[in-house]
Backbone bond lengths (Angstrom), bond angles and torsions (degrees), N, CA, C in turn:
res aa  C-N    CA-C-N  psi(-1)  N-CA   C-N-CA  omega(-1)  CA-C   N-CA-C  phi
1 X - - - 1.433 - - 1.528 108.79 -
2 X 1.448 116.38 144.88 1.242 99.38 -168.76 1.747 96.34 -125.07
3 X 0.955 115.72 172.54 1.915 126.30 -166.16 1.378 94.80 -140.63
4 X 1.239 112.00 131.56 1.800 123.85 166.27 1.688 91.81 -90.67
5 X 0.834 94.50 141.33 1.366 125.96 172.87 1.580 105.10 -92.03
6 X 1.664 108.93 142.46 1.394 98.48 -174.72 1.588 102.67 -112.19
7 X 1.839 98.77 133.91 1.567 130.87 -169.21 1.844 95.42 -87.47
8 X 1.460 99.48 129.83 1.363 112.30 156.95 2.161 121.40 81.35
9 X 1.753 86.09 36.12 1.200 101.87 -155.15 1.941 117.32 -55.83
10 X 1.598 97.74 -24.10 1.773 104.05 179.62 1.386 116.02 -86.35
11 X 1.605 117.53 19.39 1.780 139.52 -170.44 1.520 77.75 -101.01
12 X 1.977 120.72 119.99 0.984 92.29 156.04 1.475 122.91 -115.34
13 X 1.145 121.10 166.71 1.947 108.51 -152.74 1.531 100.31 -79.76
14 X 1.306 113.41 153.46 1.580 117.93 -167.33 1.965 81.31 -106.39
15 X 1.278 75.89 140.48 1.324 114.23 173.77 1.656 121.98 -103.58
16 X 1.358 106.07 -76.87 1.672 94.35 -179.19 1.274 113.45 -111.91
17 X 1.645 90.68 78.06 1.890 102.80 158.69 1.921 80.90 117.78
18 X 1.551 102.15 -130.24 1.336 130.09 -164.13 1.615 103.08 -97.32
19 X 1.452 118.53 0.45 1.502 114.78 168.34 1.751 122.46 -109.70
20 X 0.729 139.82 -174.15 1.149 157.16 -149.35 1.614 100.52 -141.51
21 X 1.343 118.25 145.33 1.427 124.74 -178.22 1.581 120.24 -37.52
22 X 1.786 89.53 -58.77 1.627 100.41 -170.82 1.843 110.15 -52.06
23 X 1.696 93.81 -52.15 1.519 120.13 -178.09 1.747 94.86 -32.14
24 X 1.466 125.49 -92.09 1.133 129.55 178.59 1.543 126.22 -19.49
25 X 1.770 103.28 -72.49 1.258 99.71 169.60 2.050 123.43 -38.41
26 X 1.306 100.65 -40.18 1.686 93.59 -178.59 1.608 101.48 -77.71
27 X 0.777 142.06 -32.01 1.468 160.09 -172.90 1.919 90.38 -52.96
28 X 1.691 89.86 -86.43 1.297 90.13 -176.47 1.566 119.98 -70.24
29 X 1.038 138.89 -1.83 1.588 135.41 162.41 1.986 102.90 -84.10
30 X 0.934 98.55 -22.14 1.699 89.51 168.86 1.462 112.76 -85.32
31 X 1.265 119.44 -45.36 1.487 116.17 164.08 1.421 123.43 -54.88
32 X 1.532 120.34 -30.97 1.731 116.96 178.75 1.638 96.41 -88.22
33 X 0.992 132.66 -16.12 1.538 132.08 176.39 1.506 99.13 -57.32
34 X 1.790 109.48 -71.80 1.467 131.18 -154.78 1.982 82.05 -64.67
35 X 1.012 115.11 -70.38 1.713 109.11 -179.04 1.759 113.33 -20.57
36 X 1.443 101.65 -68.60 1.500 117.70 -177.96 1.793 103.79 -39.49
37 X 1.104 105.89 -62.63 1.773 123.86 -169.74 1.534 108.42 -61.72
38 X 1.070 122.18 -43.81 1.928 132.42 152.98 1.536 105.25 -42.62
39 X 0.762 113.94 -64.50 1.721 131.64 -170.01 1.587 106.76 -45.93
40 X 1.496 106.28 -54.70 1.493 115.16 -158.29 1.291 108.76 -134.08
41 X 1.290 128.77 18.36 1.586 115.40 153.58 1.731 103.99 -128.13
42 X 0.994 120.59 178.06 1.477 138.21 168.74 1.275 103.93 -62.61
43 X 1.392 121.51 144.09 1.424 124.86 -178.31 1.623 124.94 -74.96
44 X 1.703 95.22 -15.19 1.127 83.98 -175.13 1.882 95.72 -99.95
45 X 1.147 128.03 19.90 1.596 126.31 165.36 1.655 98.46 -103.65
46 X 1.233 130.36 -39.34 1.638 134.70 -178.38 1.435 117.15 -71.67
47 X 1.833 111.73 -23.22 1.361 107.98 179.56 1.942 111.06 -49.11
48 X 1.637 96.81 -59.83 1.548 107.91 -160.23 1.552 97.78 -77.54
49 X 1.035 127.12 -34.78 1.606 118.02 171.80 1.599 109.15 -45.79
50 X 1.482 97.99 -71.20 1.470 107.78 -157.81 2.238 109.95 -56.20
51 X 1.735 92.62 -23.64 1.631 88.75 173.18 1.807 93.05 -81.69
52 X 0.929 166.97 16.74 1.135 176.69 118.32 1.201 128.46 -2.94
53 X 1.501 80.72 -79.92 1.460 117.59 172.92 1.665 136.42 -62.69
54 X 1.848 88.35 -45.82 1.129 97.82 160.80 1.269 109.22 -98.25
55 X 1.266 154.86 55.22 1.327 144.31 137.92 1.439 103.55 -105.85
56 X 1.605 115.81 -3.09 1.478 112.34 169.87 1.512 107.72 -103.94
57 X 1.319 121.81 -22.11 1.555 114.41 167.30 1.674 128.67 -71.17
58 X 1.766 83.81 -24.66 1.590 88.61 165.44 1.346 120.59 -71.30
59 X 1.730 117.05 -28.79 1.169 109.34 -178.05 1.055 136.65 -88.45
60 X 1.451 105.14 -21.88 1.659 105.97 153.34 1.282 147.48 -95.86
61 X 1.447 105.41 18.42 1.189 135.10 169.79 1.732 95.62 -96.99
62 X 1.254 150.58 -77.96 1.033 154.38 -147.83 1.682 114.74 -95.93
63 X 1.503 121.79 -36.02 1.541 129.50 -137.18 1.775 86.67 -104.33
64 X 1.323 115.23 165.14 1.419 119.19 -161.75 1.486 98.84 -142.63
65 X 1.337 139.73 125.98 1.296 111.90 171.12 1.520 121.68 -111.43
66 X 1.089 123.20 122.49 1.804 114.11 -171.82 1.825 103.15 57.17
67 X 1.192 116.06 33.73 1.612 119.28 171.57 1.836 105.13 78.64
68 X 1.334 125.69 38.00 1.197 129.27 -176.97 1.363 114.36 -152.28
69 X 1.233 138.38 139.05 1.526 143.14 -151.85 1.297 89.52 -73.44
70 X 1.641 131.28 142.33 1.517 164.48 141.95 1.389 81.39 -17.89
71 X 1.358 142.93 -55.75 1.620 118.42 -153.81 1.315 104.22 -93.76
72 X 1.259 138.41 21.06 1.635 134.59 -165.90 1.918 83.57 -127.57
73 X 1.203 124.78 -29.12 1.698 129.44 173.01 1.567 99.02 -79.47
74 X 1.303 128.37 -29.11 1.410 106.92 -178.40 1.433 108.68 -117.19
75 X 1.353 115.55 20.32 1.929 118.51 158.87 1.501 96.00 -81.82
76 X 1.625 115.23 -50.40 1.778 104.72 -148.43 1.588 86.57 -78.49
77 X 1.628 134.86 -22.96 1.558 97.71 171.93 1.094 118.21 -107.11
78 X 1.525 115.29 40.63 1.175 110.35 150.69 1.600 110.99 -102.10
79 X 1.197 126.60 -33.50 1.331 115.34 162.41 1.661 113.77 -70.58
80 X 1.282 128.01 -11.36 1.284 116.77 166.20 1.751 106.87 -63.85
81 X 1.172 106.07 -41.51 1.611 99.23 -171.49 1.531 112.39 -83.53
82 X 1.709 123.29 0.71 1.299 105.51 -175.28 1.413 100.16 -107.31
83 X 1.565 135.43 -43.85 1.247 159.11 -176.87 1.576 97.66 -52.30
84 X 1.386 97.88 150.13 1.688 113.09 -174.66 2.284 95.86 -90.08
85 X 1.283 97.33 142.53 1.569 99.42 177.54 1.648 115.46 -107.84
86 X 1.332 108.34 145.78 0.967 118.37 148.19 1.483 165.20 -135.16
87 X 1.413 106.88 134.34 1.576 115.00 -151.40 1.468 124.32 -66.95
88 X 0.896 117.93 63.66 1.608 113.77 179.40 1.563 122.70 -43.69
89 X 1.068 113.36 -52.78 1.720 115.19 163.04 1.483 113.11 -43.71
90 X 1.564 129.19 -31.10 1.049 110.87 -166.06 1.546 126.22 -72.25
91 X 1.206 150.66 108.98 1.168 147.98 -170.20 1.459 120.74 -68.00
92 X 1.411 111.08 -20.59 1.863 118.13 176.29 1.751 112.53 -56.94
93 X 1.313 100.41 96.57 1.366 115.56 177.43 1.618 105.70 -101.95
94 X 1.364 109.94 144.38 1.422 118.49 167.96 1.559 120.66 -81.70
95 X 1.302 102.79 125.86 1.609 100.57 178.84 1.462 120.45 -45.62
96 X 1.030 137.49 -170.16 1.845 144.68 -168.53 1.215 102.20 -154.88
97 X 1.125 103.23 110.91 1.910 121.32 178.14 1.684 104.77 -64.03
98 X 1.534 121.35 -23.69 1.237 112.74 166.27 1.302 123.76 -66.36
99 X 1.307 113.09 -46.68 1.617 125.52 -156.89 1.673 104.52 -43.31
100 X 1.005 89.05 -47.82 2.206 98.13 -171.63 1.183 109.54 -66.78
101 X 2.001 126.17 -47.97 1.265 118.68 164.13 1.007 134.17 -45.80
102 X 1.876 130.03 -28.51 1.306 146.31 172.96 1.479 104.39 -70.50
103 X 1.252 110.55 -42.74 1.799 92.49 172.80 1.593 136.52 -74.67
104 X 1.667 97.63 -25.24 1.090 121.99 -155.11 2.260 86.64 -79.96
105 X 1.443 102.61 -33.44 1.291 107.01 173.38 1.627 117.82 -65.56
106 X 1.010 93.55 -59.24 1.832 104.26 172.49 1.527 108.53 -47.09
107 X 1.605 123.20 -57.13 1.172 111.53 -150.09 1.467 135.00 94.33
108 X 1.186 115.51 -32.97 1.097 145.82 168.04 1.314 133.13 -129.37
109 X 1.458 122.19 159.47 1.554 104.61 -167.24 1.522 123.80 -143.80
110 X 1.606 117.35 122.43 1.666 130.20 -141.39 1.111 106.76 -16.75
111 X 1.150 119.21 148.33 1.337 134.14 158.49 1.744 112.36 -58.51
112 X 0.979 97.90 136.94 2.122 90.43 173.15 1.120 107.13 -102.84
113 X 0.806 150.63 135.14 1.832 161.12 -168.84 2.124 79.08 -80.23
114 X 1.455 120.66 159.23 0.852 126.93 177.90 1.664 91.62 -154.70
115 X 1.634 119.08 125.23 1.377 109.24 176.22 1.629 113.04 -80.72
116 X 1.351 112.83 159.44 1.668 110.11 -178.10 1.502 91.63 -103.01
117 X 1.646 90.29 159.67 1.558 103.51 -156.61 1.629 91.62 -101.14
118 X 1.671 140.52 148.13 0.969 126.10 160.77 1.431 113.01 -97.76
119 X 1.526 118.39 176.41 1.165 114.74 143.50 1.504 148.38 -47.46
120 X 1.448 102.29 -20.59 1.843 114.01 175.21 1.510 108.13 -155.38
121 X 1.203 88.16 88.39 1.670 101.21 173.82 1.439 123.12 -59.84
122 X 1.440 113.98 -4.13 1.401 119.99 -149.27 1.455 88.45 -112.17
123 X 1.626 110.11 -57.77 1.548 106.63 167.04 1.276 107.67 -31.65
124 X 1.761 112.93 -67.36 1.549 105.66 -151.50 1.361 119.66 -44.81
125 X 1.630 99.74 -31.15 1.734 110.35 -152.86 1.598 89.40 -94.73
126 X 0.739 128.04 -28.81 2.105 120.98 160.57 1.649 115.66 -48.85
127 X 1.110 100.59 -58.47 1.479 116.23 177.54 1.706 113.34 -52.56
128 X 1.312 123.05 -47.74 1.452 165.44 -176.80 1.979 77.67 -64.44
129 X 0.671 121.77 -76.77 1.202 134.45 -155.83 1.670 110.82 -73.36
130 X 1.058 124.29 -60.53 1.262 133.46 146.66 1.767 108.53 -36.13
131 X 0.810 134.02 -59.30 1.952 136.16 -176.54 1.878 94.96 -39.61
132 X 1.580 104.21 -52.17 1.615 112.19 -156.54 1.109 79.82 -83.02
133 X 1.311 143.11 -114.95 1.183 129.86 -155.29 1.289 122.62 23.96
134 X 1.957 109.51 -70.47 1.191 124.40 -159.95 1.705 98.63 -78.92
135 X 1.321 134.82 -37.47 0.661 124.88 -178.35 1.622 118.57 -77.14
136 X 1.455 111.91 -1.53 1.568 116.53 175.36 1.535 102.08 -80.17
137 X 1.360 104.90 -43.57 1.547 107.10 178.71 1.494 118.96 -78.55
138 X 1.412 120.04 -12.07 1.492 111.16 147.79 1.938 89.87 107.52
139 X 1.499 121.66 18.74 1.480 122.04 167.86 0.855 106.44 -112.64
140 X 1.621 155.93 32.78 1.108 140.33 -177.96 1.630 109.44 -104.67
141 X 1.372 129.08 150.90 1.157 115.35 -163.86 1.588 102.31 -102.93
142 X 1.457 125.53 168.76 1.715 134.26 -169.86 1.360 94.64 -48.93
143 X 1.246 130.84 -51.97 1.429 127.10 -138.21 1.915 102.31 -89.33
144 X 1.554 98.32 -39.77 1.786 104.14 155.07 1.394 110.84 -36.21
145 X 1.524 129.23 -65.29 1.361 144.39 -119.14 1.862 81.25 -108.51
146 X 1.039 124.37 -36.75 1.515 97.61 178.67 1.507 102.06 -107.19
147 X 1.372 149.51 1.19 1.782 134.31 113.36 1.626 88.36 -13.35
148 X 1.387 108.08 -138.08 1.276 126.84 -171.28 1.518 125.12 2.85
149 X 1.844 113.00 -34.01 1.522 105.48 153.82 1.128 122.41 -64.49
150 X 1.131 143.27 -36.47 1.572 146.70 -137.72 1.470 72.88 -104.32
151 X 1.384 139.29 -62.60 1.234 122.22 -160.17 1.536 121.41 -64.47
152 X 1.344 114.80 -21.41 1.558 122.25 166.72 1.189 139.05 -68.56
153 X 1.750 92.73 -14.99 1.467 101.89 -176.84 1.856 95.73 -100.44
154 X 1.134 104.82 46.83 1.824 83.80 -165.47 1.683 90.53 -112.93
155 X 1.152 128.14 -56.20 1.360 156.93 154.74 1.729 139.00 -69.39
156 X 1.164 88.10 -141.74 1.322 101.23 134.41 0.985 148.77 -118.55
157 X 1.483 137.42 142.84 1.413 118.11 -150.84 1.302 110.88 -104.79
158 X 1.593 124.98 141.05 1.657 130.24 169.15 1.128 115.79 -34.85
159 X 1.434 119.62 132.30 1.649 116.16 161.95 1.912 103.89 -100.41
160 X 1.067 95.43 144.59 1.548 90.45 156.63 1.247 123.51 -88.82
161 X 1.375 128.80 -171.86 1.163 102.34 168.06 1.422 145.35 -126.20
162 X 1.309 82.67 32.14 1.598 109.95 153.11 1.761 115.30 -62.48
163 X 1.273 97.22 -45.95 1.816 115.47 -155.16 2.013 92.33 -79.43
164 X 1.453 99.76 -41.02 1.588 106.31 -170.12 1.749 113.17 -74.16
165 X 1.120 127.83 -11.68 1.135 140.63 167.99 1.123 107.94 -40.21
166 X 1.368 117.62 156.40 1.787 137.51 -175.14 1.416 109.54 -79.69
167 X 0.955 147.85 106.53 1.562 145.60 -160.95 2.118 93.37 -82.03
């Protein structure tokens, strides 16, 4: 037995006339709004409302933003404006009331590991690269496999890219 599968599933089917369900509903809730606001305020307080209103029913009934419905552009800034942010770029860090006591205890102050530079970085990191491999595939011998530790702990350590992949 065979099943068609249904083609073109984010098309959504228009219903009354040339709109689409949602389309209408904003359509017609902007029109009973602008009606309501005619009805019961002064024209000259209902003029600028009622173009308002409907310049927002038109837009989310009709308007698209970056290929996505007008109401999915005015949820995220509305949670942009209510939600607390955060600045990753910003570099203003607060000092640490420890940091100074730890030196001031020591006397002296950490050593920084500093990596040494070779002559062919490109070798190294081929070679570096070639070790894991073999050791991803499970041929690499003991004396390879703890090279390549000592070298991971120096820095930062190589991913391959098996290991660097998006989980």
């Amino acid at each position: 037995m065979q099943f068609q599968v249904p083609q073109f599933i984010e098309v959504e089917d228009k219903i009354f006339g040339p709109l689409t369900f949602k389309q209408f509903i904003y359509v017609g809730g902007g029109l009973g709004a602008s009606y309501i606001m005619w009805r019961v305020l002064p024209i000259y307080v209902a003029g600028p409302l009622i173009a308002a209103v409907a310049g927002l029913a038109a837009g989310l009934a009709f308007f698209q933003l970056n290929g996505r419905p007008f109401i999915v552009g005015l949820e995220s800034g509305f949670f942009f404006l209510i939600r607390s942010k955060l600045y990753l770029w910003n570099n203003a860090r607060k000092k640490s009331a420890k940091a100074p006591a730890s030196v001031a205890l020591t006397g002296r102050r950490a050593e920084i590991y500093v990596p040494k530079l070779s002559e062919s970085k490109l070798h190294e990191l081929s070679w570096s690269l070639d070790i894991k491999e073999r050791i991803a595939a499970g041929v690499a011998t003991e004396d390879e496999r703890r090279v390549i530790r000592a070298k991971e702990n120096i820095v930062a350590p190589l991913r391959t890219a098996q290991e660097a992949r998006i989980q």
